[in-house]
Structure formats: C-alpha cells, structure tokens
ROPAKOL-743782 format. One record per residue (C-alpha): x negated, y negated, z negated; residue number from 1. Coordinates in nm, 3 decimals, padded with zeros to 5 digits. Example, Ala and Ser with C-alpha at 12.3 -4.5 7.8 and 13.67 -1.06 7.14 Angstrom:
% ROPAKOL-743782
> u; v; w; num
> -01.230; 00.450; -00.780; 1
> -01.367; 00.106; -00.714; 2
//
This chain:
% ROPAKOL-743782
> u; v; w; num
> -01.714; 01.044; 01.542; 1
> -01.973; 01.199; 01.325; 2
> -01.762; 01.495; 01.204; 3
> -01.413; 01.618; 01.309; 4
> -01.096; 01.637; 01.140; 5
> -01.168; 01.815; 00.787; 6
> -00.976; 01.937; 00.512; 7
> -00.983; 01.705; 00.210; 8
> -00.718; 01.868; -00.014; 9
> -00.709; 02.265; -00.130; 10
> -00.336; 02.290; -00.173; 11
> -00.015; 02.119; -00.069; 12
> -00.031; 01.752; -00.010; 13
> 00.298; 01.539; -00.011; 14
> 00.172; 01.129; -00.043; 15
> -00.173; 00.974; 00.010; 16
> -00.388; 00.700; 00.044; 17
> -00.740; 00.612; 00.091; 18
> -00.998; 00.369; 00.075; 19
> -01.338; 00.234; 00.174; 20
> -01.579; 00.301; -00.133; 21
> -01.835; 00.017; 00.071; 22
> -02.106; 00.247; 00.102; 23
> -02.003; 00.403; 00.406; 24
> -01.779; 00.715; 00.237; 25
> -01.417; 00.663; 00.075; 26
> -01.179; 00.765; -00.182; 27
> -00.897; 00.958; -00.141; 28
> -00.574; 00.914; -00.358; 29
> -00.312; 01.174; -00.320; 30
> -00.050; 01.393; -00.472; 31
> -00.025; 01.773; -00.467; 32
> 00.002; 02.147; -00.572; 33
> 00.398; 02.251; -00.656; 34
> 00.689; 02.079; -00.555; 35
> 00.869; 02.065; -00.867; 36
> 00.555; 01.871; -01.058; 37
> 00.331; 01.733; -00.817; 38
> 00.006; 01.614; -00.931; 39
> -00.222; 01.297; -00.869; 40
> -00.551; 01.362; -00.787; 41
> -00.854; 01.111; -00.702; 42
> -01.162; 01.295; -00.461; 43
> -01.442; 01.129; -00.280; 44
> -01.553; 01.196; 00.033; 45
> -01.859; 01.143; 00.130; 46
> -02.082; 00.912; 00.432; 47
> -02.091; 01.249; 00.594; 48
> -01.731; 01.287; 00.596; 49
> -01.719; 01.595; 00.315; 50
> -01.461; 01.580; 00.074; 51
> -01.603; 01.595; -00.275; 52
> -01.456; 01.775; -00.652; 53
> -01.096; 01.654; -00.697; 54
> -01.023; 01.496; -00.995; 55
> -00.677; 01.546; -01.148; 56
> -00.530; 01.225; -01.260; 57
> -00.149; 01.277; -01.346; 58
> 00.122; 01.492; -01.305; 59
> 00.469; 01.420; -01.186; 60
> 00.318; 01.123; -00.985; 61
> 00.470; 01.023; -00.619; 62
> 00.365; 00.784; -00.315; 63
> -00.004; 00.697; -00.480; 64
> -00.172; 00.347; -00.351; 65
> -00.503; 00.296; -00.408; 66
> -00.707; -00.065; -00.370; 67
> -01.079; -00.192; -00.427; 68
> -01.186; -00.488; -00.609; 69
> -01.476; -00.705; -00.503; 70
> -01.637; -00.549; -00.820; 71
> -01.601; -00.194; -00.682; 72
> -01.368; -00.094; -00.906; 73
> -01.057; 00.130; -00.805; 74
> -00.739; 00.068; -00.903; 75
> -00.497; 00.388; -00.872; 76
> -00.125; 00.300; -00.866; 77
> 00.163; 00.556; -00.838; 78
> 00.513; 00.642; -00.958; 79
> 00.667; 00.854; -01.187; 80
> 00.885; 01.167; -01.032; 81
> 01.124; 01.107; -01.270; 82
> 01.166; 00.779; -01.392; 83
> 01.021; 00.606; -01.106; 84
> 00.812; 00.388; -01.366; 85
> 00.456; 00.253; -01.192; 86
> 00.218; 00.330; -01.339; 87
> -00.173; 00.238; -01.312; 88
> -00.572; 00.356; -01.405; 89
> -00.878; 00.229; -01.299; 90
> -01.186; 00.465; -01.176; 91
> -01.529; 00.370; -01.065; 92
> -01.825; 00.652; -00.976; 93
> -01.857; 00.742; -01.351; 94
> -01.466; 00.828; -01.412; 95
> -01.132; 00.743; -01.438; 96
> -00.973; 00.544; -01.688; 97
> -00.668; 00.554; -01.962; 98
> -00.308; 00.549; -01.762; 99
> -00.103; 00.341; -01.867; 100
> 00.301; 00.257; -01.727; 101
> 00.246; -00.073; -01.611; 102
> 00.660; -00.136; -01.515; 103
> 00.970; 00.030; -01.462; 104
> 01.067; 00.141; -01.112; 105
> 01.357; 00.080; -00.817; 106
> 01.685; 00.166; -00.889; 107
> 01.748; 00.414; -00.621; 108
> 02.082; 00.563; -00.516; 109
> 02.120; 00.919; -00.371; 110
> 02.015; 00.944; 00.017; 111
> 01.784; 00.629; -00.077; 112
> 01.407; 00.674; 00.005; 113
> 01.083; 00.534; -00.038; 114
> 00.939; 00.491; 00.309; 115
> 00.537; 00.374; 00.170; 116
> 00.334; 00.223; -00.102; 117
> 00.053; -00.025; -00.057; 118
> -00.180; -00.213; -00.301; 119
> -00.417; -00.458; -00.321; 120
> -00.646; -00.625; -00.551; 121
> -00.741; -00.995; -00.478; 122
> -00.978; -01.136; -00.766; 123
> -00.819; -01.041; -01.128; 124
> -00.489; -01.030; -00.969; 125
> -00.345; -00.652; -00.817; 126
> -00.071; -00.609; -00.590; 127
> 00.214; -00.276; -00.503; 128
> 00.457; -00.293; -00.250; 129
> 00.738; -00.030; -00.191; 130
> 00.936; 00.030; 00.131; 131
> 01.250; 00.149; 00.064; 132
> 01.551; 00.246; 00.295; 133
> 01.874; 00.299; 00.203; 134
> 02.144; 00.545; 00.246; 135
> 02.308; 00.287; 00.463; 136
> 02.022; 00.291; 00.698; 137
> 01.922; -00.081; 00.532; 138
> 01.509; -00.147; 00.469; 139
> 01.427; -00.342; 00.228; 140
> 01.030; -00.435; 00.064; 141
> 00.992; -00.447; -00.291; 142
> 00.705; -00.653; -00.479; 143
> 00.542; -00.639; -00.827; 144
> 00.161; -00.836; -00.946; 145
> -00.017; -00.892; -01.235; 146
> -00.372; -00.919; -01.417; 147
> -00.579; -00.616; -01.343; 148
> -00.622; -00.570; -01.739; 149
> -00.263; -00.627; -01.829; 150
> -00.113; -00.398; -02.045; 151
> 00.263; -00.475; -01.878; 152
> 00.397; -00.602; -01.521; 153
> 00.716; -00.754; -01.415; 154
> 00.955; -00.454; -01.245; 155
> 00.922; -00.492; -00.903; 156
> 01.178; -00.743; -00.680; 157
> 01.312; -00.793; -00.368; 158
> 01.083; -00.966; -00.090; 159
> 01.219; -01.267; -00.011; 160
> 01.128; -01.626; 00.151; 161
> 01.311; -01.931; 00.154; 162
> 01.570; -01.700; 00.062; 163
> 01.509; -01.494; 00.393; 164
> 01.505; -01.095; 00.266; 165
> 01.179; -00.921; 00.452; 166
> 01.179; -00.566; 00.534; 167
> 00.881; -00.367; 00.655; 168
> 00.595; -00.521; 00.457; 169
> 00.247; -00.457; 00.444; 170
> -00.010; -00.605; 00.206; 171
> -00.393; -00.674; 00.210; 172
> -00.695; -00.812; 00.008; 173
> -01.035; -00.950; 00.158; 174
> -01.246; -01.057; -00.168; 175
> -01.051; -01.339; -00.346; 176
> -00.797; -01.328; -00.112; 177
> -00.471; -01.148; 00.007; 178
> -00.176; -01.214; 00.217; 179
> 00.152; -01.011; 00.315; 180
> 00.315; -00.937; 00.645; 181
> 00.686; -00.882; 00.660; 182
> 00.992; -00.876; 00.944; 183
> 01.237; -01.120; 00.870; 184
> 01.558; -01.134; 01.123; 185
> 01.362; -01.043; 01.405; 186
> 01.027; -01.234; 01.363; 187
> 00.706; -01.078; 01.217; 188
> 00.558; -01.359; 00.948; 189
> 00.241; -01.347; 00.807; 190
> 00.206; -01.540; 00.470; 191
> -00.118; -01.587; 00.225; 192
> -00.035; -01.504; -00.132; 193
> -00.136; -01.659; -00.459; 194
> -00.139; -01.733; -00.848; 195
> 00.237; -01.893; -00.770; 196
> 00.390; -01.624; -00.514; 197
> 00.409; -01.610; -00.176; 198
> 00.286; -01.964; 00.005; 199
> 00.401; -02.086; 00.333; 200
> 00.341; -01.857; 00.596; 201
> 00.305; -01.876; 01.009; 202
> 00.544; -01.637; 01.252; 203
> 00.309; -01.365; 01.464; 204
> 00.555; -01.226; 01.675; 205
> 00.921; -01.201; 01.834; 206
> 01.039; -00.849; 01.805; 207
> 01.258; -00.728; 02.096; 208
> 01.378; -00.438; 01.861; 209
> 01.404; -00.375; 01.508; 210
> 01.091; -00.115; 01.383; 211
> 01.152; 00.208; 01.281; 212
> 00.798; 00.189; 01.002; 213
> 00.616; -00.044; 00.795; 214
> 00.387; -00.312; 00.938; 215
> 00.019; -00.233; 00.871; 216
> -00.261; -00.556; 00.734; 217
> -00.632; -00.555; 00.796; 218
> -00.854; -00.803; 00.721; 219
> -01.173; -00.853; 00.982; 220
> -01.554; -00.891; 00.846; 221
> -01.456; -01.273; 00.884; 222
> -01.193; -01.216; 00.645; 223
> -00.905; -01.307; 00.932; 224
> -00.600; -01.088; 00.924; 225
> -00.471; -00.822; 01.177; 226
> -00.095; -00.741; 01.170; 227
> -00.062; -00.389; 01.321; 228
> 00.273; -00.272; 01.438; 229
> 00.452; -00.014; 01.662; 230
> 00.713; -00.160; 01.848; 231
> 01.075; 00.101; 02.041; 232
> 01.065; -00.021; 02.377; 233
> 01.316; 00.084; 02.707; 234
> 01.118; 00.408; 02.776; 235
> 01.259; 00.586; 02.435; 236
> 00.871; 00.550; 02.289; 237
> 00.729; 00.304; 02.110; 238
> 00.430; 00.030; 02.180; 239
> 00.141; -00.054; 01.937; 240
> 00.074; -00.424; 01.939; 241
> -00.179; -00.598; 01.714; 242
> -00.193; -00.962; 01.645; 243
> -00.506; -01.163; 01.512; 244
> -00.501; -01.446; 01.263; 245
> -00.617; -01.796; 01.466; 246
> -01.013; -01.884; 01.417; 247
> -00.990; -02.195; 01.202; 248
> -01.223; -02.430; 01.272; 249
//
C-alpha cells in the first residue's frame, strides 16, 4: 500500500465508480454536492494515489458507471434524477465530450431502488447494467448495448436466459471481449456476450442462500474471468467466495 486511505471528493458523495486509466493511476466517476441536484463529476487520481482537479460533467445525474476501451477512451454513463433517462459522454486526458441521452430509463414504482450500475466497453460495442429491487423485496438486472458512437440505444430490458430471469448481475470487458455473471434460481452462471446477445453460458456455483448484493466480474491478465460474491451463511455473516474461469487448453 503506497499511500493510505485519501480523500478524493471535496463535498458530499452519494454514487461512484472508478477505473484503471492503464498507467498505473485511475479515474474516478461520481456524483455529488446538494441533495436536491446532485452533480456528476469525472477526477483523476494519480500513480501516487492523489486525487487530481474535478471536472464537473452533469447535473441531476445518479448511480454513474464508468468503463475503458482498448483505445483508452472513457466512456461515462449515468442517469437522470428525474427522468431516469441514461445518458452517456466520452473523456480521454484532453477532456470530456458532448452528453448526449442515449435511452430512456426503468420504470420504477415507489419503495423501488436501484441497488448498482456497471459498464463495459468490449470493442465498438458498450455495455450498462442496473440492479434494481423492488418494493416487494424482488431483484431483478436490467440490460441495455449499443455502438460506442451511436447517437440512440434500445431502453434497457429484463435479464433473461432461456427464458430464466437473472438477478444480481455483474458485467466485464477484457479487450474485445466481455461476459456477464448473473444468479438464476439458485445457481451463479457465467455467460460470454456478443454482437447477438447473451451466448451459452457455464454454471460457477450452487448457492446455499439467496445474496443480499450484486455479483462482482474481473477479468485476469490472461483475460479469464473471476466471479466474486459474498455468500449469508449459518453464523448470521456472510462468506466471500471467488470462482475462476477453467484454463482452456
């Protein structure tokens, strides 16, 4: 640990996310300031581990996701505190981008909630996923795609296999490539994605209990995945369990 835990933001922070910028530093995507109109701001922080100038990006914005493309360009996704419309700019080291509302949002009822955002960029194609649970307790994962340069996305739908809903999603990129995790019944699957949707996938785990948060995807420097999880168990706490992707040979 070359520094400890340091302040990145200078007011409030309610949603973030972060990213590698490949160089040993990152990029921090997050939303701030007052309650009633929080804004999005992009900062840097450097290989040393000192946050950078803030730059303010939108305002109104909720639950930011932030992804890197193989060309080191970011892609900054977030929703609208009103609408719930997604919206999207790109940013590299010289500056940020025109926004532009790429979709509309989820339909949410009152006492529904967004429980994360994720995104990922694999090639020309970018990636959001929601986490939503309901008033009824229900969770259910949400997914929109399209072109990094298109002007207009499909709204966002319900996660679903072989007609099998999945809940607790997570989603990743490693260069070209990007696959999702998601619970369905009470298996973890792991499934590659591409230019047609989600392809056949492989199960990773029996869950003895349902989880009370969203799976988490890594890719390795060999490009295999790691689904990340944290499991209830008997003792009223919960287990972290991580499961590799098979070497292929």
């Amino acid at each position: 640990m070359r520094r400890g835990p340091t302040t990145v933001s200078d007011r409030p922070a309610f949603h973030y996310d972060a990213v590698s910028d490949g160089r040993g530093g990152a990029w921090a995507l997050w939303t701030g300031g007052l309650a009633a109109e929080p804004a999005l701001y992009l900062q840097p922080v450097d290989v040393e581990g000192r946050p950078l100038q803030a730059r303010q990006i939108a305002l109104n914005a909720m639950w930011p996701a932030i992804a890197r493309s193989a060309d080191d360009m970011l892609h900054l996704f977030w929703l609208d505190r009103e609408t719930g419309d997604l919206w999207h700019a790109s940013a590299d080291q010289s500056g940020v981008g025109q926004s532009r509302r790429l979709s509309g949002g989820i339909l949410l009822a009152p006492g529904d909630r967004i429980a994360s955002a994720q995104a990922a960029v694999a090639g020309t194609t970018a990636y959001l996923l929601l986490n939503i649970t309901r008033a009824d307790g229900s969770d259910e994962s949400w997914l929109t795609s399209g072109s990094t340069g298109a002007q207009l996305w499909n709204r966002p739908a319900r996660l679903e296999y072989e007609a099998e809903a999945l809940r607790w999603a997570a989603i990743a990129s490693h260069g070209d490539t990007a696959a999702l995790a998601g619970v369905a019944g009470s298996e973890i699957w792991l499934y590659p994605l591409s230019a047609r949707g989600i392809d056949a996938g492989q199960m990773v785990a029996v869950l003895a209990r349902d989880l009370l948060a969203p799976l988490r995807l890594y890719a390795d420097t060999n490009g295999r995945w790691l689904v990340v999880w944290s499991e209830p168990n008997d003792n009223a706490s919960a287990d972290l369990k991580v499961a590799r992707e098979p070497a292929t040979s």
